[in-house]
C-alpha distance (Angstrom), angle and dihedral (degrees) to the residues before:
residue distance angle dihedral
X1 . . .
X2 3.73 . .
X3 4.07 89.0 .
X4 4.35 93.0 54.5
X5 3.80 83.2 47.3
X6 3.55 96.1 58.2
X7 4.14 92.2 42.5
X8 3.73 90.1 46.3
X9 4.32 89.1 50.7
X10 3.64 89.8 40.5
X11 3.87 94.8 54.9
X12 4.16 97.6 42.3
X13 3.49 109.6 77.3
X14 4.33 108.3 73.7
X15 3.57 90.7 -132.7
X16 3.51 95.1 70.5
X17 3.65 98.7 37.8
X18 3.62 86.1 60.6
X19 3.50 89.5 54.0
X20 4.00 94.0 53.2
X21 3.74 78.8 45.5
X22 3.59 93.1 65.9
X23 3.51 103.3 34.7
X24 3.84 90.5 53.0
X25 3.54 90.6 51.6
X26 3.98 94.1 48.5
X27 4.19 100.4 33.7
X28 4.27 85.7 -128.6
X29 3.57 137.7 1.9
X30 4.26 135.4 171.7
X31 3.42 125.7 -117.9
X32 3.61 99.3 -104.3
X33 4.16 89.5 53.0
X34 3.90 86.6 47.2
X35 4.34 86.3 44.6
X36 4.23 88.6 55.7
X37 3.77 92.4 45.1
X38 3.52 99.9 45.9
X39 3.79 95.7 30.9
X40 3.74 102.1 -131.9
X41 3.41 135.9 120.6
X42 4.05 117.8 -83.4
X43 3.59 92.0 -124.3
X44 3.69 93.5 61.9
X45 3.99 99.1 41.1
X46 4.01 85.6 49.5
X47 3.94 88.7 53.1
X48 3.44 85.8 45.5
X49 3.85 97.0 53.5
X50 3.70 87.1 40.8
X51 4.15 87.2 65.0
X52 4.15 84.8 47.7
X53 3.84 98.7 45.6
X54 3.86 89.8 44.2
X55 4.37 90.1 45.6
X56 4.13 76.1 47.5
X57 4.07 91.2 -123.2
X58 3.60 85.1 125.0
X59 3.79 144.3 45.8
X60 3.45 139.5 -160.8
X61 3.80 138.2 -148.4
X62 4.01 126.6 166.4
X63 3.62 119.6 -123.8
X64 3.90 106.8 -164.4
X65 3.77 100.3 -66.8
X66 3.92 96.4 -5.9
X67 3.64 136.0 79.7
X68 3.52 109.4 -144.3
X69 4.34 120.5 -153.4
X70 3.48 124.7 -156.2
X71 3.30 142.5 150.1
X72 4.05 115.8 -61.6
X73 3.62 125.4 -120.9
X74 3.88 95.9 -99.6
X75 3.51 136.2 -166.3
X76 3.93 116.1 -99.2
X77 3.98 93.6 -102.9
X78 3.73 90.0 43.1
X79 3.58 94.9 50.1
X80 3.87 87.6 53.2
X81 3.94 90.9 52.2
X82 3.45 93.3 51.7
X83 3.67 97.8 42.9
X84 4.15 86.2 47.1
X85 3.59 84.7 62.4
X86 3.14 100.7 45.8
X87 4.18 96.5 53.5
X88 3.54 120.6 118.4
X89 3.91 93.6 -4.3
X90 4.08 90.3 117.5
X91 3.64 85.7 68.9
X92 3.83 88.5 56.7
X93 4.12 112.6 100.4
X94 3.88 86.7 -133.3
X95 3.16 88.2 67.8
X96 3.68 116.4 48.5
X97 3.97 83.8 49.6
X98 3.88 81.7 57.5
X99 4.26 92.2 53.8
X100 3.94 86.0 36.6
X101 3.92 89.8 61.1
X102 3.38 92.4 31.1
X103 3.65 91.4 64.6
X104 3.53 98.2 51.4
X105 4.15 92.3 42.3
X106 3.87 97.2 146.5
X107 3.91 88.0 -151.9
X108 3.85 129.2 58.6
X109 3.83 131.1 49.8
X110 3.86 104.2 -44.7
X111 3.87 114.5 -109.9
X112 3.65 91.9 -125.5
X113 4.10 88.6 70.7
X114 3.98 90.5 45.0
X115 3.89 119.0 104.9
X116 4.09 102.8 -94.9
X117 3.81 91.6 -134.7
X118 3.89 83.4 74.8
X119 3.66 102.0 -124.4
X120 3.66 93.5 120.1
X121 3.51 114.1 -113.8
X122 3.40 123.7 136.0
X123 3.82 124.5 -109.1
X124 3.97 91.4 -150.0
X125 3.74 132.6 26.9
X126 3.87 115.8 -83.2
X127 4.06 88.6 -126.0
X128 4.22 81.9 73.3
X129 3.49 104.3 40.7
X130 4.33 90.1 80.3
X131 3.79 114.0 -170.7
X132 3.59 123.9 116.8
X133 3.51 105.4 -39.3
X134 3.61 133.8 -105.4
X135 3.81 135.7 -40.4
């Protein structure tokens, strides 16, 4: 019970769905792409993934000097909750603005070296990519 509690606080606020919006649509992203897209300060998307990591909606994994987010390995009725919520929600303005900035996020691996198939991994090490350095 305590576990579907958790998942059910984690998804209600909008913030964080359109955070699990994003990261479903890109496979992983760091807090300072997710920052950009969603144009909020980091310290408030890292809270906010903080409440999703601990609800265990969302994983973590480091990637040289990144931390990547994406969506956890859930349980079968957890994955349908969390899909539920996220139905339809592409159609919502919010949240093509959200992929709009999100594809211009000046921090963060650039899309162009992620794997096409959209799971997130990168096609070269993070050590080459350059840029400003991780989140």
């Amino acid at each position: 019970m305590k576990q579907r509690l958790a998942l059910l606080s984690g998804i209600s606020e909008s913030l964080r769905l359109r955070i699990l919006a994003l990261i479903s649509a890109h496979g992983e992203a760091c807090v300072c792409q997710l920052a950009h897209a969603l144009a909020v300060p980091q310290p408030r998307v890292s809270k906010h993934l903080a409440i999703l990591r601990e609800a265990g909606i969302v994983a973590q994994r480091r990637d040289a000097q990144w931390i990547l987010y994406r969506i956890a390995d859930l349980p079968e009725w957890a994955e349908t909750v969390v899909k539920g919520a996220l139905d339809g929600i592409e159609a919502e303005p919010e949240h093509r603005d959200d992929l709009h900035r999100m594809a211009t996020a000046p921090d963060g691996p650039p899309p162009s070296k992620r794997n096409p198939q959209g799971d997130g991994r990168l096609l070269v090490p993070a050590s080459e990519l350059g840029g400003a350095g991780g989140c």
